[in-house]
TORKOL-4160 file (C-alpha; in steps of 0.2 Angstrom, whole numbers, padded with zeros to 4 digits, m for minus):
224
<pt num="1" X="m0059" Y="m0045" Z="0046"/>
<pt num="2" X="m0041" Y="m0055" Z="0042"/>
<pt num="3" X="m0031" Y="m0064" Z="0052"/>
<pt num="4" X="m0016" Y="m0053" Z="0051"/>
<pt num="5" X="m0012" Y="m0034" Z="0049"/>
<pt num="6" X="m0008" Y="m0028" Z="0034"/>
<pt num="7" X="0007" Y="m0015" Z="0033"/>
<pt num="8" X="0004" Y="m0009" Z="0017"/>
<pt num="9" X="m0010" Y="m0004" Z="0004"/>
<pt num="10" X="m0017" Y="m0005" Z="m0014"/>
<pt num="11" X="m0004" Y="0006" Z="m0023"/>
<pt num="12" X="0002" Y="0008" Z="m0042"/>
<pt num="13" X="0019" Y="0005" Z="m0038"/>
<pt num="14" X="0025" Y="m0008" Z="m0028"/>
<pt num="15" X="0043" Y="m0005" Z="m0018"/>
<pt num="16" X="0058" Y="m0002" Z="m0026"/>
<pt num="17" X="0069" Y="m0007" Z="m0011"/>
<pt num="18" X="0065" Y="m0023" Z="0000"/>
<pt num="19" X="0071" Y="m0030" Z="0013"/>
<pt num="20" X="0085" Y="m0046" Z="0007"/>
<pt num="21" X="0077" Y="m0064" Z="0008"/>
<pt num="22" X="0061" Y="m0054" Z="0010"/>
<pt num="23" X="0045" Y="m0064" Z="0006"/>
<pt num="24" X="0029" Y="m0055" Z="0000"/>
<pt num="25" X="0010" Y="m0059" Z="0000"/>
<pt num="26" X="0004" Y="m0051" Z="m0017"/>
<pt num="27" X="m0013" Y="m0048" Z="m0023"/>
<pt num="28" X="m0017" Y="m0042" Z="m0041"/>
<pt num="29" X="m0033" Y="m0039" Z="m0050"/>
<pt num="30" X="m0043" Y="m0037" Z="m0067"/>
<pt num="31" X="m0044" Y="m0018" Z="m0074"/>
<pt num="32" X="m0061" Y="m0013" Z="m0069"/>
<pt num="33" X="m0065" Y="m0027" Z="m0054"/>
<pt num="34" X="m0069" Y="m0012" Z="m0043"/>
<pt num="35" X="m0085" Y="0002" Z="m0043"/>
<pt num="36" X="m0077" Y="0015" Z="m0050"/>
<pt num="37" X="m0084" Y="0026" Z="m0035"/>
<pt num="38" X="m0075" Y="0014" Z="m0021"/>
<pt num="39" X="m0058" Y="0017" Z="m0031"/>
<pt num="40" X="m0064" Y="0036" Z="m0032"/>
<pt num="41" X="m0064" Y="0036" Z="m0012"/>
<pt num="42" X="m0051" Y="0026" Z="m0008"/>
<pt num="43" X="m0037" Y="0038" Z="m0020"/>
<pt num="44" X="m0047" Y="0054" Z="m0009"/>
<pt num="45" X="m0043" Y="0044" Z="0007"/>
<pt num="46" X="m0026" Y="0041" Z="0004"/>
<pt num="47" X="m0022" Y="0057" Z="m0001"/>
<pt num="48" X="m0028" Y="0063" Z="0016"/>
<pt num="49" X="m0019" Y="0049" Z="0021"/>
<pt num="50" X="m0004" Y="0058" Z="0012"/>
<pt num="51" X="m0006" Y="0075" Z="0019"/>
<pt num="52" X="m0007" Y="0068" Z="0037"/>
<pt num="53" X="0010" Y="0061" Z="0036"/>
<pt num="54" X="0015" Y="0078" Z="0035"/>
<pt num="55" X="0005" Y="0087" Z="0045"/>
<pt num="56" X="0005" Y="0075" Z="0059"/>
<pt num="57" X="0018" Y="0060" Z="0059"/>
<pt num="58" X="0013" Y="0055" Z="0078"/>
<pt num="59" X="m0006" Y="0053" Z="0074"/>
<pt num="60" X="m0003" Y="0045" Z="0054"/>
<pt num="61" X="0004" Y="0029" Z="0060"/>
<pt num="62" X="m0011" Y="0021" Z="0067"/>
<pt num="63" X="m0023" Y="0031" Z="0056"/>
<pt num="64" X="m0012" Y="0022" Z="0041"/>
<pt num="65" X="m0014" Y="0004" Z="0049"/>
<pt num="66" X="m0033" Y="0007" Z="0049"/>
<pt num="67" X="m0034" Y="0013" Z="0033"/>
<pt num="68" X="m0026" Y="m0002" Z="0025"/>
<pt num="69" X="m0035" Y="m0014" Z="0036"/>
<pt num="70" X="m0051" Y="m0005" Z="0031"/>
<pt num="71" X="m0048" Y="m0003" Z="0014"/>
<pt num="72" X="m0039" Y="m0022" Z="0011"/>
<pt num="73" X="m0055" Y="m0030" Z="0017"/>
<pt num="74" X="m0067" Y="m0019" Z="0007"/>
<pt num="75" X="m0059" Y="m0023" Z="m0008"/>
<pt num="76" X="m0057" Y="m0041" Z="m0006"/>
<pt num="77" X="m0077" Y="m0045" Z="0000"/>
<pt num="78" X="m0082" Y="m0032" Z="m0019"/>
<pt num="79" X="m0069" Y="m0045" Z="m0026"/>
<pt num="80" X="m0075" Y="m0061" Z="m0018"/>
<pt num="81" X="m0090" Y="m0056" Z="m0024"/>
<pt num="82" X="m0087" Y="m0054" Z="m0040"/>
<pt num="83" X="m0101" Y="m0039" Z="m0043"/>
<pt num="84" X="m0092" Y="m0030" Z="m0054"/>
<pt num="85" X="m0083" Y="m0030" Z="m0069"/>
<pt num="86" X="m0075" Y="m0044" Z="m0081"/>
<pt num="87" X="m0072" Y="m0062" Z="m0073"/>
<pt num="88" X="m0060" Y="m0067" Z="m0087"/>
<pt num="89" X="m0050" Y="m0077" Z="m0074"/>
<pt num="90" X="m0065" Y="m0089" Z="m0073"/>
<pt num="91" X="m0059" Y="m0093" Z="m0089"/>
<pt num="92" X="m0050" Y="m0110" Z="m0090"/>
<pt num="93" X="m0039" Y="m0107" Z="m0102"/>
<pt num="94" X="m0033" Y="m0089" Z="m0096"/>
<pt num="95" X="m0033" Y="m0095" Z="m0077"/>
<pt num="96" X="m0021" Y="m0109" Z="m0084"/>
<pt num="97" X="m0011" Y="m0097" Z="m0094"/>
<pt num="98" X="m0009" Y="m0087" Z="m0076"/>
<pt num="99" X="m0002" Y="m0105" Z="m0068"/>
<pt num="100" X="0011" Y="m0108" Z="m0078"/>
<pt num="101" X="0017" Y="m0091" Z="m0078"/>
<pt num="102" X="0018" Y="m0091" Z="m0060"/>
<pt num="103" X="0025" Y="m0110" Z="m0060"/>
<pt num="104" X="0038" Y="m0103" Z="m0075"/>
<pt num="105" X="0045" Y="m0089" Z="m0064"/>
<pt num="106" X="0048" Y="m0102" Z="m0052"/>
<pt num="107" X="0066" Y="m0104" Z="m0047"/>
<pt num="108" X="0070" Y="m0091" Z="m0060"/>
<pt num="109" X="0067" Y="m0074" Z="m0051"/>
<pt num="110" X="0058" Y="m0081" Z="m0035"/>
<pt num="111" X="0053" Y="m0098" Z="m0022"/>
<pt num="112" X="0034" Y="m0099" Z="m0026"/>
<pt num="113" X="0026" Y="m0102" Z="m0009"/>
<pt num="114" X="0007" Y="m0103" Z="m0016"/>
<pt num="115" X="m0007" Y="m0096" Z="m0024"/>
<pt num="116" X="m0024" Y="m0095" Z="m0029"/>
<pt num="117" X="m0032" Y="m0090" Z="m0044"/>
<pt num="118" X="m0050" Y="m0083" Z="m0042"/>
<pt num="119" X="m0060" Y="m0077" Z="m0055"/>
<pt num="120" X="m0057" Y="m0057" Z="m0053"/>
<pt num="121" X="m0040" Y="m0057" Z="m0045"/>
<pt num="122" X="m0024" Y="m0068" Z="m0039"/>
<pt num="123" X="m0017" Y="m0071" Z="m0021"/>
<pt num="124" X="0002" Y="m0075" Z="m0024"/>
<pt num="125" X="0015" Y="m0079" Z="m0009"/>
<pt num="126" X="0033" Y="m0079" Z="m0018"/>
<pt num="127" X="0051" Y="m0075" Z="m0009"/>
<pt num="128" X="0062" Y="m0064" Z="m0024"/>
<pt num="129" X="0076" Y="m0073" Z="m0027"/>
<pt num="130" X="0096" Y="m0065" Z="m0027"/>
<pt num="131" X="0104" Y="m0061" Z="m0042"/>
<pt num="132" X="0114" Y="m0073" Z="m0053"/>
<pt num="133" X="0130" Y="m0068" Z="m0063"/>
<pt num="134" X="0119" Y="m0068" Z="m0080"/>
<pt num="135" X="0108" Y="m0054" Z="m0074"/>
<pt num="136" X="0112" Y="m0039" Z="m0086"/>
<pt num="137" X="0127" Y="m0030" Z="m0080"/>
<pt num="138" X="0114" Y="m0014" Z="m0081"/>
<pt num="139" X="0099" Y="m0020" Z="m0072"/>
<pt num="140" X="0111" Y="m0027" Z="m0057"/>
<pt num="141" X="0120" Y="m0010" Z="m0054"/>
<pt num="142" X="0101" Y="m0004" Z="m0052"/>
<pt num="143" X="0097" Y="m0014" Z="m0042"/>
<pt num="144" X="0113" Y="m0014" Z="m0032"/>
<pt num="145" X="0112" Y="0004" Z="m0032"/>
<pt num="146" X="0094" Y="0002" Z="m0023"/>
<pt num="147" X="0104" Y="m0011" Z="m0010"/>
<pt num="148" X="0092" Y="m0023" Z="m0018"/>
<pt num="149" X="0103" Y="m0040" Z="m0021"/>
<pt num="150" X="0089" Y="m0048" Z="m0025"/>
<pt num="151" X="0076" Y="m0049" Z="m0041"/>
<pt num="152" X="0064" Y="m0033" Z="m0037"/>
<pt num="153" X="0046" Y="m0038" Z="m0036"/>
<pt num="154" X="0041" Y="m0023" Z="m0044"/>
<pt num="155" X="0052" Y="m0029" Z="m0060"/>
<pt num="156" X="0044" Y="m0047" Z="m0055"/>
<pt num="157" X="0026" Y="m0042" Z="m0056"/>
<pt num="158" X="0027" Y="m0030" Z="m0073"/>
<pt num="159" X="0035" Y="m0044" Z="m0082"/>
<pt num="160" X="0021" Y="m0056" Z="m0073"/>
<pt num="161" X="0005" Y="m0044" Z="m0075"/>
<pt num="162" X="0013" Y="m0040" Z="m0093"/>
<pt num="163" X="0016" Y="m0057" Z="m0100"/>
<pt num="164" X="0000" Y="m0064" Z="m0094"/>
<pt num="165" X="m0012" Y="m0048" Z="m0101"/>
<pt num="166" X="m0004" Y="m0051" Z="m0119"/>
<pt num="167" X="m0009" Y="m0071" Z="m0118"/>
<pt num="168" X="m0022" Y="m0068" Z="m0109"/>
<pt num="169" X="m0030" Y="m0056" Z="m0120"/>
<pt num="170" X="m0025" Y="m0066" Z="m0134"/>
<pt num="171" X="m0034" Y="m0082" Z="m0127"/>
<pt num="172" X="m0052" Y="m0070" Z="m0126"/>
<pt num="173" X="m0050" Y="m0061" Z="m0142"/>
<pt num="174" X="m0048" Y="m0044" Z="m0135"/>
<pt num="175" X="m0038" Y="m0030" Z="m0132"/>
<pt num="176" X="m0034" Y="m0017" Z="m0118"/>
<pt num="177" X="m0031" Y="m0015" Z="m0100"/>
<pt num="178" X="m0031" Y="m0034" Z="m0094"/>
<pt num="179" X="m0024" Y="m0029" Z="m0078"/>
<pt num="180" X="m0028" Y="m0014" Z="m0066"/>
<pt num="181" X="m0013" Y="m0003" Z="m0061"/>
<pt num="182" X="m0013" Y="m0004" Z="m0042"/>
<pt num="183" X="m0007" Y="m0021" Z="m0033"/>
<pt num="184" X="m0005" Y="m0025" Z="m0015"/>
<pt num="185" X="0011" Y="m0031" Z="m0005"/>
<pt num="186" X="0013" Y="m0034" Z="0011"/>
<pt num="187" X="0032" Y="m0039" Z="0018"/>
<pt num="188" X="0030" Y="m0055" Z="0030"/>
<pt num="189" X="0038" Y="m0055" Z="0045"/>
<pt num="190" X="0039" Y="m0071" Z="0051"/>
<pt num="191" X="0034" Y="m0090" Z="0050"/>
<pt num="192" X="0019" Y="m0087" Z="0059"/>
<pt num="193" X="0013" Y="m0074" Z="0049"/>
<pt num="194" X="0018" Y="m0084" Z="0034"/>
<pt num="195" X="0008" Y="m0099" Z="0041"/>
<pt num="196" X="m0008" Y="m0088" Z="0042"/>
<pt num="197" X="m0007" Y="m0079" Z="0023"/>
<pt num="198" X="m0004" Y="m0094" Z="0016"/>
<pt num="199" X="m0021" Y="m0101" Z="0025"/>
<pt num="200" X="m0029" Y="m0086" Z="0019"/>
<pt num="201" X="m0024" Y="m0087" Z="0002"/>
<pt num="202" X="m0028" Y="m0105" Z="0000"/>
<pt num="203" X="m0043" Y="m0103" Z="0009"/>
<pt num="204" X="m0049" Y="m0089" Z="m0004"/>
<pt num="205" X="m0059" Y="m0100" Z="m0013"/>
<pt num="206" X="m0070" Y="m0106" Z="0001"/>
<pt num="207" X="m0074" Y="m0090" Z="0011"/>
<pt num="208" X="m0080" Y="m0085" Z="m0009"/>
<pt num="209" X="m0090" Y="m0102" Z="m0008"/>
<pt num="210" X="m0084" Y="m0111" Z="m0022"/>
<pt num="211" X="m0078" Y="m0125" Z="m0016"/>
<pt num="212" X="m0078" Y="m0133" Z="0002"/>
<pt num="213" X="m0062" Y="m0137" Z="0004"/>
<pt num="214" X="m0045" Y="m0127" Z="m0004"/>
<pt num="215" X="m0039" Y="m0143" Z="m0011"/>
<pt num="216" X="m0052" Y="m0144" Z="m0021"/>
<pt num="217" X="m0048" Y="m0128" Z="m0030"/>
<pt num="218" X="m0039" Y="m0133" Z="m0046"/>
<pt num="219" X="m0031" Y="m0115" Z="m0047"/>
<pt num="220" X="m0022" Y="m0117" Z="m0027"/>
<pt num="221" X="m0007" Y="m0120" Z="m0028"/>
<pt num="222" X="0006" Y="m0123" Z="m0011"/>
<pt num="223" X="0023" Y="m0126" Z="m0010"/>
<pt num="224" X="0021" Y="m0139" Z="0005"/>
């Protein structure tokens, strides 16, 4: 189990509104990292999940909280594990790709608080930045329009997930999905919470035994 609740679930589409100066824990993983019979029940469940909030708003909220709880922490130990599917990220060349995209975007359209690169998926912490005078005239009044004054993560994570597949797949002499569809991003609430993620994520490669320490992980990254 984590050390922290998770307020919101593996999905396609990540928000289109956020709260300003927001800061998000993001995980994204390879196309084909889960059994496709556990993605299979988990689309069932949260359809369920779907229906309940219409049937029965009083009784959907905790039933949502234990759905993501459950779910987050089955998919990270299949993950972890690395059981199934490709493990391209244990690549050097495509996991060091994947850092310098992350460090590029830095300062650009977000503060990057940490991450770490494992071989199936990626932990990121990163705080969307506000909008500068030379974002296109068209994209600002769309995000405006949303009350977003800031960079959207869902435009921050399809220009990430897009960039990285193309040079990814380049590096491995492949093509198709690099990426899968659904990512997962949780809102922080405050420092504390903060201060726990950013353990987690770090911590990442240890609980998965690859190294002893998180500073020994050559694809952790943290701000301070």
């Amino acid at each position: 189990m984590s050390h922290f609740d998770y307020q919101s679930s593996y999905r396609r589409n990540l928000p289109h509104v956020q709260p300003p100066g927001a800061i998000f824990f993001v995980t994204f993983r390879l196309a084909g990292s889960l059994p496709q019979s556990v993605v299979a029940e988990w689309k069932k469940r949260r359809q369920w999940l779907a229906q309940l909030a219409q049937t029965n708003p009083s009784h959907y909220a905790r039933c949502k909280q234990n759905f993501e709880r459950y779910w987050f922490t089955k998919f990270e130990s299949i993950l972890d594990g690395g059981t199934c599917g490709p493990l391209w990220l244990s690549d050097e060349r495509v996991a060091d790709q994947i850092a310098k995209s992350l460090h590029y975007r830095d300062g650009k359209v977000y503060r990057l608080d940490s991450f770490s690169i494992m071989a199936n998926h990626v932990h990121v912490v990163l705080k969307p930045l506000q909008l500068s005078e030379n974002v296109g005239l068209r994209n600002r009044k769309n995000l405006q329009s949303c009350g977003v004054p800031y960079h959207s993560l869902a435009s921050i994570m399809q220009s990430l997930k897009g960039f990285t597949a193309f040079k990814a797949n380049r590096l491995l002499g492949r093509e198709g999905e690099f990426w899968a569809h659904e990512s997962y991003d949780h809102y922080i609430r405050d420092a504390e919470e903060w201060r726990r993620i950013r353990e987690y994520v770090l911590n990442n490669p240890v609980k998965a035994r690859y190294v002893n320490n998180w500073r020994e992980w050559k694809w952790n990254y943290s701000r301070v």
